[in-house]
N, C-alpha and C positions, 0 to 999 in steps of 0.2 A: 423424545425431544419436542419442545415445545414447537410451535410454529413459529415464532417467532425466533427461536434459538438458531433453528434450521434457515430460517432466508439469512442473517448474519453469518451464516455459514457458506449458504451459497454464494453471498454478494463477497466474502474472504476468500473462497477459490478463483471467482472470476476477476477480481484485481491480481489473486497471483498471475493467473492465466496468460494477462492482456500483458502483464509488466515481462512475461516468461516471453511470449509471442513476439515483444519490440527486441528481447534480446538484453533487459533492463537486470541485472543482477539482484535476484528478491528472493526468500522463503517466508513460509512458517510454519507453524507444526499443526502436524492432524489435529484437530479439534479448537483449532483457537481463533479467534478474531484477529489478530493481531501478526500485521505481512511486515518485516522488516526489509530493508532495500538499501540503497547506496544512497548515501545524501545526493540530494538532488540540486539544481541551480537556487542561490540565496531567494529568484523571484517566483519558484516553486516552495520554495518554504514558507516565505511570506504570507501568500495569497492562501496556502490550505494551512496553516501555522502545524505545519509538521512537527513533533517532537526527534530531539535527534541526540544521537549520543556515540560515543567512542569507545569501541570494542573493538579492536586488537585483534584478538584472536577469531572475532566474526567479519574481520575487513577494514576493519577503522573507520572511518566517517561516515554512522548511517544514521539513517531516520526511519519511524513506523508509523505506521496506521493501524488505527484500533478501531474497526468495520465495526459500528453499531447500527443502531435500527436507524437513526436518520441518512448512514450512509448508502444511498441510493447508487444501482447501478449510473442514473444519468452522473452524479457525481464522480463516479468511479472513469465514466467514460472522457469529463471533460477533465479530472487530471490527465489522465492518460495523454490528451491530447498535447494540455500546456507542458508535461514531461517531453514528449517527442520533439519538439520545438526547439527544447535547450539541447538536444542532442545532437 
């Protein structure tokens, strides 16, 4: 795996991690970028322009993130932070 493949991988378990640790309802599957969660407040959607959609049978109102090379742990850390807030 590239080096690059692999921090996009590590920076994907540590947002599940943090989102696991507040008690935030998230997954994703082994090998993917991409953490799906519980829609979050409209002014957390806003500001990180969340994609979001409605699946039923995975909870109904979620939204995801799709952990690329610009998404930096700092980034991961100040959602984190604006998520806790609306909670």
């Amino acid at each position: 795996m590239s080096k690059e493949a692999n921090s996009m991988l590590e920076n994907t378990n540590y947002l599940q991690q943090k989102l696991d640790e507040m008690g935030y309802p998230a997954w994703h599957m082994p090998y993917s970028n991409t953490v799906f969660f519980k829609r979050p407040d409209e002014s957390i959607l806003n500001k990180y322009m969340l994609a979001n959609g409605n699946l039923p049978n995975y909870g109904g109102e979620l939204s995801h993130i799709v952990v690329m090379q610009h998404v930096k742990r700092e980034i991961i850390d100040e959602f984190i932070a604006d998520l806790s807030v609306t909670l």
